[in-house]
N, C-alpha and C positions, 0 to 999 in steps of 0.2 A: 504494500500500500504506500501511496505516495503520501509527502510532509503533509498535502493539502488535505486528504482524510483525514491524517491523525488531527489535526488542527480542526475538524468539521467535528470532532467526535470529543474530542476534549473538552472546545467551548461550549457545545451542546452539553455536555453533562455537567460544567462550572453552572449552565447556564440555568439546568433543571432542579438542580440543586436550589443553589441561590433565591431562586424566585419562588419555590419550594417554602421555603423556611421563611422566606421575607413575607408569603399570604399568609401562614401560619403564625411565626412573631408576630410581624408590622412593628416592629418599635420603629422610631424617629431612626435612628442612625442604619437598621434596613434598609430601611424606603430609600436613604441616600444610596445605600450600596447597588441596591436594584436598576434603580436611575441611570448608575454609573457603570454600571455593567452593562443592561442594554445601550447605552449612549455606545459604548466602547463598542461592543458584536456588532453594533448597527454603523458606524462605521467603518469599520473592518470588511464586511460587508459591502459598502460602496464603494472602497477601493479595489476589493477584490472584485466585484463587477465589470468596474472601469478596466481594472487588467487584462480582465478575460475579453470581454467588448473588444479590447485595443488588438489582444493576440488574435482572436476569430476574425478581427477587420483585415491582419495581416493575410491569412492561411486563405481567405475567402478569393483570393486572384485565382486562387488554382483550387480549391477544393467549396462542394457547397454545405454550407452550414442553413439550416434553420436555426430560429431563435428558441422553438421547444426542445431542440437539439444539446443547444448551445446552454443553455440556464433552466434546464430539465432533466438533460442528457436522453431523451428521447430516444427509441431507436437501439441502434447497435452502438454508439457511439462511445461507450464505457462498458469492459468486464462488467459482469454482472455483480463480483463483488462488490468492484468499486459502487454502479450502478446502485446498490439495494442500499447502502453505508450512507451511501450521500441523500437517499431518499428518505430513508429513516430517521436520522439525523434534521432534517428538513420540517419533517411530517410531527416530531418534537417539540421543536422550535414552534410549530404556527398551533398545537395545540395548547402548549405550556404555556406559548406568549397569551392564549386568547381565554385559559381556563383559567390564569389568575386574575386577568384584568378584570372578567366578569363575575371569580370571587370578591373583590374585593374592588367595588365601584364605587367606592368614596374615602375620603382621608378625610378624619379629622371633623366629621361628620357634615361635613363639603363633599358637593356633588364634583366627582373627578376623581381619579385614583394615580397615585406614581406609579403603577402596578401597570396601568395603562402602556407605557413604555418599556414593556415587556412583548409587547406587540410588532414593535420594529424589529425585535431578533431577527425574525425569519428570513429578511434580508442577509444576513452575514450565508444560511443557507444556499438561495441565491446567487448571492455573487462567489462562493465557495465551487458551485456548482460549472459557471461559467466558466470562473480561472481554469478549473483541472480541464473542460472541455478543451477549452482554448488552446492549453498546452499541449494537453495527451490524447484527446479526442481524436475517433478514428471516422472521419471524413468521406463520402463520396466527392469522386472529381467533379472537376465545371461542368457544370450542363450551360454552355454556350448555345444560345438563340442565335438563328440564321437570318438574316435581314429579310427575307423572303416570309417570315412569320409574324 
């Protein structure tokens, strides 16, 4: 498995953890921690989109990618190890992000929850998904249109 799984597989379980015991606690200094962890994946996450984007714009002169491809892995495009790691791992992310927000939809008995931002995780997903494509993804060639079509 490549650095990029173990890092999909890591932060996803920092990340179920975390958000785990933050809906459970909630003390004040949690809710920070939560915040700052999704802030950080959700990040992470856009740069590694941006990466993979940028690699799959290079590879796409000569090979064709989809975008369900590409930031899905659709297809044959990934081992199927790799494929199910990164999917599961995914599939984590946008449940964990979306079963705490909706435990716990207020702070402080204010309408809104820091919890809430547990929700962008699943971008680091995402863009985790793209970079490995972009890299190591296995590609059909151009399908070049004929001017005649």
């Amino acid at each position: 498995m490549s650095k990029i799984v173990l890092l999909n597989r890591v932060a996803t379980v920092v990340f179920i953890i975390v958000s785990l015991f933050t809906a459970v606690v909630f003390s004040s200094t949690l809710r920070v921690v939560i915040v700052a962890v999704s802030l950080v994946l959700f990040a992470i996450g856009v740069a590694a989109f941006l990466l993979g984007y940028f690699a799959a714009v290079q590879r796409s002169r000569e090979e064709e990618i989809a975008v369900t491809q590409l930031f899905f892995l659709a297809g044959e495009v990934a081992p199927k190890k790799v494929r199910l790691a990164m999917w599961y791992c995914l599939a984590a992310q946008c449940v964990v992000g979306l079963g705490v927000a909706l435990a716990r939809p207020s702070t402080d008995g204010r309408s809104g929850s820091v919890m809430a931002f547990a929700v962008m995780v699943p971008m680091l997903g995402i863009g985790l998904n793209g970079l490995w494509a972009g890299k190591y993804g296995s590609f059909g060639p151009r399908q070049l249109k004929t001017q005649a079509e």
